[in-house]
N, C-alpha and C positions, 0 to 999 in steps of 0.2 A: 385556453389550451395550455397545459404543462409541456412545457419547451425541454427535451433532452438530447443532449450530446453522449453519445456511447461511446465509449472508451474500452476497446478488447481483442486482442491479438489474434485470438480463435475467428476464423473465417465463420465455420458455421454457428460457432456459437453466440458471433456477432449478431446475425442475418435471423437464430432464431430471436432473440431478445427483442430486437429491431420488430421482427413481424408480430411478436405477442403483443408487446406494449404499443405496438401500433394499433392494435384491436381496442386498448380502452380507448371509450369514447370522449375523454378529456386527456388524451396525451399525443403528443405528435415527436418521433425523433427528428433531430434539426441538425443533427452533424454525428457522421461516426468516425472515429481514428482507429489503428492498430498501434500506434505505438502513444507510452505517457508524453516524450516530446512534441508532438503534435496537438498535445488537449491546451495549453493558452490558447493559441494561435485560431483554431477552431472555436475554443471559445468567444475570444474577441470577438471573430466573423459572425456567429451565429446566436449567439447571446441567450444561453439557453436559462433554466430556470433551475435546473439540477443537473448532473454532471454523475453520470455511473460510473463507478473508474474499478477496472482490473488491478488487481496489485501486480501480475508477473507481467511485464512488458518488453518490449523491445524499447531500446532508448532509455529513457529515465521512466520509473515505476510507479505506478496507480499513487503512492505513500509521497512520492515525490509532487507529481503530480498537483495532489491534493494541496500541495502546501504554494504551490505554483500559483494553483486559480484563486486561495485564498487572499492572494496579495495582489493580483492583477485584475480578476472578474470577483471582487467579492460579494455580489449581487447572487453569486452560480454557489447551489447548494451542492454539497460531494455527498455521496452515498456508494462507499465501498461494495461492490460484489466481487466475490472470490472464491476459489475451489479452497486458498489455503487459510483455515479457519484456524491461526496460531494467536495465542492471547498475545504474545510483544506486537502483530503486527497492529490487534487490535489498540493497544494504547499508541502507538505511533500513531495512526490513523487520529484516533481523537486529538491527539497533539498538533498535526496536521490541521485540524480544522473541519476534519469530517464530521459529517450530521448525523451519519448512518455507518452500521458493518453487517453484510450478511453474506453468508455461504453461498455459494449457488443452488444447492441440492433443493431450496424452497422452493414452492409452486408457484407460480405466476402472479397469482391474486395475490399475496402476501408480499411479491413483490410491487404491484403496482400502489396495492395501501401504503408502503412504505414510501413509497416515494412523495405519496401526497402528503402522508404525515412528516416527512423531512421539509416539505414548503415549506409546511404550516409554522416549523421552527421548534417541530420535534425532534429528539434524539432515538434512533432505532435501533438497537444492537440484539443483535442475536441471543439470543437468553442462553444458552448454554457455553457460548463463548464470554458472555459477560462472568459468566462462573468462574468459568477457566480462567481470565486476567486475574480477576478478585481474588484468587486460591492460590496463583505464580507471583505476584508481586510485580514492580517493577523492573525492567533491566539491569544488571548488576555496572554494565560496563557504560563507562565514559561514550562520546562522540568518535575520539581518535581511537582507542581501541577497536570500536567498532568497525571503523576505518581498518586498521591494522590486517584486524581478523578477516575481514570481507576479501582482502586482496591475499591475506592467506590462506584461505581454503578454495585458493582458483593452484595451489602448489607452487606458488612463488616463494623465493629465496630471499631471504633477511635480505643483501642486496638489491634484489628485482621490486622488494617492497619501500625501500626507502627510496630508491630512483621517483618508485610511483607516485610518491606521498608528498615526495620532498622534505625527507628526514636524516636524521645519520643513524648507521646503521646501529647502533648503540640504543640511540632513542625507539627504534622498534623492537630491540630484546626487551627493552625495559614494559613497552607495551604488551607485547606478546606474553611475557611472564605475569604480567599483572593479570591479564585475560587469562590465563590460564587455571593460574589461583581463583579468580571468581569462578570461574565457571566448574572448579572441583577437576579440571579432566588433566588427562597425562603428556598432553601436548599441543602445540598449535592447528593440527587436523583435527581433530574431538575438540578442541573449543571450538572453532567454528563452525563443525557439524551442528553443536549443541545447541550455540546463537544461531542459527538460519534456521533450525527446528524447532525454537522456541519464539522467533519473529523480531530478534532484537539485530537483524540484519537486514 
């Protein structure tokens, strides 16, 4: 039996994933969380064999996640499912140490082969999101910029951001200006829109 741990915020759409792939007759779910904090932890206890991870969570996120079980259960294979089909998040995820990435909108079957084929030590991505990375390129922006932006497009204040970060507030104009040039936009609200809609947040 294919041992899985689910990982997904959505109550029902927990509960349906749970009851499909409990229909194939080599897969059993062995631990399910709502939030990415929770998936070591479950992992350890339940010791699954693949690991489907959400990327929108509560707590730390599917992308987080991913790179959690890498270093702790690295026996537990990750296979991205997700509504948000953005090529950044797709190469995070592979960065991460995922096996797989796919939207949710696929059908059942397609998801249980994937899963098998993620055992086996395949790599499964979504073919039209593979498009989409290959054609976007990689992320423009650093770690800390990213950082920067993340905590500026929740409308925090050059000061509220450097409290956050533990910077001075000088070293976050410098970030924010920088991110802003990459990103082409006219301010610190439009680059981070731009990064969280492109997956490099």
């Amino acid at each position: 039996m294919i041992r899985i741990l689910l990982a997904e915020d959505q109550t029902m759409m927990r509960g349906a994933l749970a009851l499909l792939l409990g229909l194939e007759p080599d897969m059993e779910i062995v631990a399910q969380v709502t939030g990415g904090d929770e998936v070591v932890a479950a992992a350890l206890d339940a010791r699954p064999d693949v690991a489907l991870l959400d990327i929108e969570m509560p707590g730390r996120g599917g992308l987080e996640a991913a790179a959690d079980l890498r270093e702790r259960v690295p026996g537990c294979r990750v296979l991205i499912l997700t509504t948000f089909g953005r090529p950044g998040y797709l190469r995070r995820a592979m960065e991460a140490g995922a096996y797989g990435f796919l939207v949710k909108d696929g059908p059942v079957e397609e998801l249980a082969a994937s899963i098998r084929r993620v055992l086996a030590g395949e790599r499964v991505i979504d073919p039209a999101l593979a498009a989409a990375a290959l054609s976007a390129g990689p992320s423009p922006l650093t770690e800390r910029e990213r950082d920067v932006l993340a905590v500026a497009g929740d409308g925090a204040t050059i000061a509220d951001i450097a409290a956050r970060l533990h910077l001075s507030e000088s070293t976050v104009r410098n970030y924010l200006s920088s991110a802003i040039g990459k990103t082409r936009t006219r301010n610190r609200v439009e680059a981070a829109r731009l990064a969280r809609h492109n997956g490099w947040l």
